[in-house]
N, CA, C and O atoms as CSV, one atom per row, in Angstrom:
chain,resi,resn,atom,element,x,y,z
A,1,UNK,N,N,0.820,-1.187,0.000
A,1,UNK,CA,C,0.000,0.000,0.000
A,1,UNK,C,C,0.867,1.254,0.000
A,1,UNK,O,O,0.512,2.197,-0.707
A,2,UNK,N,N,1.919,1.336,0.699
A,2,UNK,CA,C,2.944,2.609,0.659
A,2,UNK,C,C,3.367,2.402,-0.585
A,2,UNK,O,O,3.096,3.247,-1.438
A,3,UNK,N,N,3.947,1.498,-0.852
A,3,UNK,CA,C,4.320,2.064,-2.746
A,3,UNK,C,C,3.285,2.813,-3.365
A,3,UNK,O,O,3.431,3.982,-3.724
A,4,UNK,N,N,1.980,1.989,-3.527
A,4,UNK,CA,C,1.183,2.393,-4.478
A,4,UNK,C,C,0.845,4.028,-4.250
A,4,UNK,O,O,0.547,4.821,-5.143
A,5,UNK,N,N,0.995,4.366,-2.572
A,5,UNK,CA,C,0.641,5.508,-2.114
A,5,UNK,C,C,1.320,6.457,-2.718
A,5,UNK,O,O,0.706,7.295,-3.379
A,6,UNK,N,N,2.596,6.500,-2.612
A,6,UNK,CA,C,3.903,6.707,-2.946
A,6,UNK,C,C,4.128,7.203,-4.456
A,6,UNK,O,O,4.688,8.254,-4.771
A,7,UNK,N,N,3.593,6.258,-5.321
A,7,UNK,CA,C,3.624,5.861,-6.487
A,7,UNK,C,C,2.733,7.426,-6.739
A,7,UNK,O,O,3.263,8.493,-7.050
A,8,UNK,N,N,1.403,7.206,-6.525
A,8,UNK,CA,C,0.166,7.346,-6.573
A,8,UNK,C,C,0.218,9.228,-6.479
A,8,UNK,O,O,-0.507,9.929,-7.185
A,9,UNK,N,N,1.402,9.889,-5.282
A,9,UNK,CA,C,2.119,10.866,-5.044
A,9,UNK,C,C,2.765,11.469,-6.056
A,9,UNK,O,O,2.488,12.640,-6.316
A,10,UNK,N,N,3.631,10.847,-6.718
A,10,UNK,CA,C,4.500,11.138,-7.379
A,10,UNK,C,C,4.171,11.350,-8.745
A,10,UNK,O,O,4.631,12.292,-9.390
A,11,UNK,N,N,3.383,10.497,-9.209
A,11,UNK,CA,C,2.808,10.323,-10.068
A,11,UNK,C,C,1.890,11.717,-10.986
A,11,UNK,O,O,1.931,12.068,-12.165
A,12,UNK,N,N,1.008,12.298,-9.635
A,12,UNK,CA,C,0.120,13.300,-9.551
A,12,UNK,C,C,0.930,14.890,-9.418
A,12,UNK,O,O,0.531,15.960,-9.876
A,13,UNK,N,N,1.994,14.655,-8.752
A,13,UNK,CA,C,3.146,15.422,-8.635
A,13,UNK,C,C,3.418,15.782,-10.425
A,13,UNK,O,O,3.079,16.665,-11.213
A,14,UNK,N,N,3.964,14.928,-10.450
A,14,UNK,CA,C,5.096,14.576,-12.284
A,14,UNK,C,C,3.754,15.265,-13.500
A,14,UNK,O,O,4.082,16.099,-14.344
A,15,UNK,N,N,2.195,14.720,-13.380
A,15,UNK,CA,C,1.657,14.886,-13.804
A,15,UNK,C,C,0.886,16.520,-14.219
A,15,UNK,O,O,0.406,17.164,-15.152
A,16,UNK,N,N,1.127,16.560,-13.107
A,16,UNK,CA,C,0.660,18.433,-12.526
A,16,UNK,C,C,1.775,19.087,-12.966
A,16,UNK,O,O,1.385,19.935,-13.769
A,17,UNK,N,N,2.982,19.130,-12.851
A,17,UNK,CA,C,3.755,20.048,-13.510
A,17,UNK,C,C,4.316,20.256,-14.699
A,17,UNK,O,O,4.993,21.197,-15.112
A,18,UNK,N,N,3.808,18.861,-15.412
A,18,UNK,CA,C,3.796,18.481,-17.303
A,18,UNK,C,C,2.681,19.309,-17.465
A,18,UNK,O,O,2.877,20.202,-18.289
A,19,UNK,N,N,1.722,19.303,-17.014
A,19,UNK,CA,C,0.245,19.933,-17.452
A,19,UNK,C,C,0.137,21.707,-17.080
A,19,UNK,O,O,-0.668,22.352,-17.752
A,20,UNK,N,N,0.946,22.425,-16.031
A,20,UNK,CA,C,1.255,23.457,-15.730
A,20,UNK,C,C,2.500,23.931,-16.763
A,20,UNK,O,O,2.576,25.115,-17.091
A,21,UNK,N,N,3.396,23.014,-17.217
A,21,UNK,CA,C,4.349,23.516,-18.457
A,21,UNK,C,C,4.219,23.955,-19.560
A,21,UNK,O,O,4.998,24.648,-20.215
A,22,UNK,N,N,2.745,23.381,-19.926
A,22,UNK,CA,C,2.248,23.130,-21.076
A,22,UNK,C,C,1.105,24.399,-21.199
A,22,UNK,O,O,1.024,25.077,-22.223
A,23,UNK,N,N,0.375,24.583,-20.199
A,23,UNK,CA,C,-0.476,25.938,-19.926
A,23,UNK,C,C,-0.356,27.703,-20.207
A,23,UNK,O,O,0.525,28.461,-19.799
A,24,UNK,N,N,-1.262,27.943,-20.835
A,24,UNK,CA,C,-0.908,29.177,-21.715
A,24,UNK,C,C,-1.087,30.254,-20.648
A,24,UNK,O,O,-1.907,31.168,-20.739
A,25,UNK,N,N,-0.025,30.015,-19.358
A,25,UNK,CA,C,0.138,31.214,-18.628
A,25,UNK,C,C,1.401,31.600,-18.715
A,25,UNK,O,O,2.275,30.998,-19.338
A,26,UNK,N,N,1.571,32.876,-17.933
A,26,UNK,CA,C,2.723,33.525,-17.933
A,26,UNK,C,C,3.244,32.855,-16.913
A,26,UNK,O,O,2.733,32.344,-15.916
A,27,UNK,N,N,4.632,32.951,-17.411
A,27,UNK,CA,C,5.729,32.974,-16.477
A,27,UNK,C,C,5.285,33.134,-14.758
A,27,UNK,O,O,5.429,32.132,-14.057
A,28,UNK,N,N,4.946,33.943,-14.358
A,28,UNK,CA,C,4.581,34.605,-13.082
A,28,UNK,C,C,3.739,33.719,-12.489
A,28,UNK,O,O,3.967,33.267,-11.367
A,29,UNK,N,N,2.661,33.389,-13.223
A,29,UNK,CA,C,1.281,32.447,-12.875
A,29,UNK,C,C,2.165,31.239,-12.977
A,29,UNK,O,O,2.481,30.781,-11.879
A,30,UNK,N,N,2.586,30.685,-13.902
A,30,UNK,CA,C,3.045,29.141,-13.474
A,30,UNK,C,C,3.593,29.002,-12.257
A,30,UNK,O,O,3.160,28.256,-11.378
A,31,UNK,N,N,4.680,29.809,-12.168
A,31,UNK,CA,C,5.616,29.873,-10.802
A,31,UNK,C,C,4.518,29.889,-9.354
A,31,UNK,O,O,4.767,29.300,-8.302
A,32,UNK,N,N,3.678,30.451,-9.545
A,32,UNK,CA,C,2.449,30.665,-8.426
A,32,UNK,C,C,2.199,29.557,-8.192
A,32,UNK,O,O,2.623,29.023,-7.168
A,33,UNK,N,N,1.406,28.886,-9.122
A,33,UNK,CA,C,0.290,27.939,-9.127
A,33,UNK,C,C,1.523,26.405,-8.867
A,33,UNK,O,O,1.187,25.448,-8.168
A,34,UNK,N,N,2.936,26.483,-9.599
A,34,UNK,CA,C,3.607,25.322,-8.658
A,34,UNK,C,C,4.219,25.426,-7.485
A,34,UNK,O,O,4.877,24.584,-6.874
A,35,UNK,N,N,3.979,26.414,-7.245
A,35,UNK,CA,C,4.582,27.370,-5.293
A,35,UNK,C,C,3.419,26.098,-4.403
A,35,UNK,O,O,3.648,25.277,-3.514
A,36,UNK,N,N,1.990,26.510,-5.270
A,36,UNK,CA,C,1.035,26.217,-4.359
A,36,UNK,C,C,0.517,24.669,-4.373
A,36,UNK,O,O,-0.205,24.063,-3.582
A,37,UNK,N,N,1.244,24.216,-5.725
A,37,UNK,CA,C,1.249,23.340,-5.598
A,37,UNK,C,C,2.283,21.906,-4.925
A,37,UNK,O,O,2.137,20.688,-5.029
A,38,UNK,N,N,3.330,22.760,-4.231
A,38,UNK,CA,C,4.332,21.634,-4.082
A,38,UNK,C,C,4.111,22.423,-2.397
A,38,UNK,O,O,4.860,21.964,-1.534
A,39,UNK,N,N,2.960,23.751,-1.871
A,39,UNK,CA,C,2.924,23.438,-0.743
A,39,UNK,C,C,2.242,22.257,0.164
A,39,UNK,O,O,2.549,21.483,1.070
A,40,UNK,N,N,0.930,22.671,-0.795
A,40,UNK,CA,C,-0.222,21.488,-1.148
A,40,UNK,C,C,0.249,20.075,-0.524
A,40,UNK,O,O,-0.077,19.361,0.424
A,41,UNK,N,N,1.427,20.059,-1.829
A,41,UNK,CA,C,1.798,18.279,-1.505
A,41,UNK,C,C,2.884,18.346,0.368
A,41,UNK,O,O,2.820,17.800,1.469
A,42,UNK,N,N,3.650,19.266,-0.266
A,42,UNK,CA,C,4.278,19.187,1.683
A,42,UNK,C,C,3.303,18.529,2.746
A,42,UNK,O,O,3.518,17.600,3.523
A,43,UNK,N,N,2.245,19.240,2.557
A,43,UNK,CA,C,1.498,19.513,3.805
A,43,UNK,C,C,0.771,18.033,3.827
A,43,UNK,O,O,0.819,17.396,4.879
A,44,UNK,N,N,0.013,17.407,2.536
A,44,UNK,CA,C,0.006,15.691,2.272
A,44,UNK,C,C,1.327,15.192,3.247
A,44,UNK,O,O,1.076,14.770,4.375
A,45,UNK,N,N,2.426,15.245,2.871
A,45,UNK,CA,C,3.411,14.381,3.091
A,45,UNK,C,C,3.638,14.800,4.722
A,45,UNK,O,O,4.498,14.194,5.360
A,46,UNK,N,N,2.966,15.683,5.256
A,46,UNK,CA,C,3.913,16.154,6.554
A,46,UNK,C,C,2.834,15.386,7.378
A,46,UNK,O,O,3.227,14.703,8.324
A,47,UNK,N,N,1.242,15.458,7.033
A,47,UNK,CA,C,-0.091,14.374,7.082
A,47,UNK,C,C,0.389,13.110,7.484
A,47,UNK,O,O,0.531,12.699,8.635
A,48,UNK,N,N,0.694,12.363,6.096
A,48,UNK,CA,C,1.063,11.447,5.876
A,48,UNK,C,C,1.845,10.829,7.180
A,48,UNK,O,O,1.533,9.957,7.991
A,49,UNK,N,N,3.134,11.764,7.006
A,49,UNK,CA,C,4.523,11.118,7.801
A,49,UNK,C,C,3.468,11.130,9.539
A,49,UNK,O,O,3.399,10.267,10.415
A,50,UNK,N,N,2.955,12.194,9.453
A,50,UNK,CA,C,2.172,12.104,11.250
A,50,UNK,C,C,1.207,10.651,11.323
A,50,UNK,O,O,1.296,10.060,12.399
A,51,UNK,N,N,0.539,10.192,10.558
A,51,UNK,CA,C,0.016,8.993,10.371
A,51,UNK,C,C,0.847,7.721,10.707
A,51,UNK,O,O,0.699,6.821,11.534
A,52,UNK,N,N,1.891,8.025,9.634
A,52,UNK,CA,C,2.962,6.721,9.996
A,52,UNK,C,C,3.067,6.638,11.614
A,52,UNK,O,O,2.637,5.688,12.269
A,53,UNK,N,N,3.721,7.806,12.166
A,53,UNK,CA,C,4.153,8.098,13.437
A,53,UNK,C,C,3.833,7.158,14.087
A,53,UNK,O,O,4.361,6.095,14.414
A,54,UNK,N,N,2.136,8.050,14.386
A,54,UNK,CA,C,1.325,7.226,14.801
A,54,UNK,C,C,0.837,6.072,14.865
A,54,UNK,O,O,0.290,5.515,15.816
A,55,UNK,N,N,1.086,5.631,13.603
A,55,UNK,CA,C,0.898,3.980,13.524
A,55,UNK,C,C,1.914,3.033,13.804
A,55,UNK,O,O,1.679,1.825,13.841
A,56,UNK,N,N,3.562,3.760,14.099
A,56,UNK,CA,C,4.357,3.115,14.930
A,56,UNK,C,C,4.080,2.825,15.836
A,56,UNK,O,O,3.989,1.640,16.154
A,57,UNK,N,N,3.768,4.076,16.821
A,57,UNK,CA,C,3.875,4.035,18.414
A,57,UNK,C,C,2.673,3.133,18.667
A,57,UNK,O,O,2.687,2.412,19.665
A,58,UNK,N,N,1.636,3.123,17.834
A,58,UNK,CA,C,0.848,2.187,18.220
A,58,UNK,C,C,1.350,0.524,18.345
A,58,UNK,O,O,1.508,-0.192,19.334
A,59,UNK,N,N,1.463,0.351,17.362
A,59,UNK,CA,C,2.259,-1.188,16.754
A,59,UNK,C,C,3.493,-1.262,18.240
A,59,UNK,O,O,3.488,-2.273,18.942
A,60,UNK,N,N,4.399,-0.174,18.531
A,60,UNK,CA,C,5.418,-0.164,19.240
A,60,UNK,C,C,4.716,-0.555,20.818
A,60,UNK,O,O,5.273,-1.140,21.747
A,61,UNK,N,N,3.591,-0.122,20.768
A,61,UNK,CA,C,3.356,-0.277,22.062
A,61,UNK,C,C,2.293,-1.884,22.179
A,61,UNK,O,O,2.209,-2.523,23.228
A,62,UNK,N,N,1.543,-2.305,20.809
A,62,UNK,CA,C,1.071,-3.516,21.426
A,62,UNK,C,C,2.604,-4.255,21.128
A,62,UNK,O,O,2.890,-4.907,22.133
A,63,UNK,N,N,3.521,-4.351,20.236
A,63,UNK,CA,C,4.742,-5.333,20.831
A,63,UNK,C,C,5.038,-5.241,21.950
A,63,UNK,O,O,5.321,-6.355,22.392
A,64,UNK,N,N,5.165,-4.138,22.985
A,64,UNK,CA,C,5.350,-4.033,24.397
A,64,UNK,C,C,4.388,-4.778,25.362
A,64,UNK,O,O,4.721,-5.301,26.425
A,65,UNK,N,N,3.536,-4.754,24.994
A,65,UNK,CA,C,2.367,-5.598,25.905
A,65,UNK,C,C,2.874,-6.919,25.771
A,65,UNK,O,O,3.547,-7.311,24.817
A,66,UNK,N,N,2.368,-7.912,27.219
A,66,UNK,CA,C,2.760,-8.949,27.162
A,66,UNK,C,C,1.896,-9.981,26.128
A,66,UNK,O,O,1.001,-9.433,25.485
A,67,UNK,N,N,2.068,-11.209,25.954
A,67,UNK,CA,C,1.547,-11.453,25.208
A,67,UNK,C,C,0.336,-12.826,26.367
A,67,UNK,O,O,0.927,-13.032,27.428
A,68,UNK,N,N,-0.605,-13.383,26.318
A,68,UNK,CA,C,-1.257,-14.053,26.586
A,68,UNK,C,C,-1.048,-15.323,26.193
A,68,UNK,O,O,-1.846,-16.206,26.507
């Protein structure tokens, strides 16, 4: 599932800035619109990485429990 996620990221990334290259704006506006778009994705990935976190310490803590 993280690859595909991953994949799935990058992908939409690569895709968005072929399609913003190609767009009959100025100079000024492209630069904008991929500012806002690679904050966009940060803020996914900063999401993301807090999820993982979280789904360590969870996992980290039932390995800590004893087992039955």
């Amino acid at each position: 599932m993280k690859g595909f996620t991953n994949g799935l990221l990058f992908g939409a990334l690569i895709g968005g800035a072929i399609a913003l290259l190609f767009a009959p704006k100025t100079g000024a506006e492209t630069r904008e619109v991929l500012k806002d778009k690679i904050n966009k994705a940060k803020e996914e990935l900063e999401k993301k990485k807090k999820e993982l976190e979280e789904m360590e310490q969870k996992l980290r803590s039932q390995a800590d429990e004893p087992q039955a």
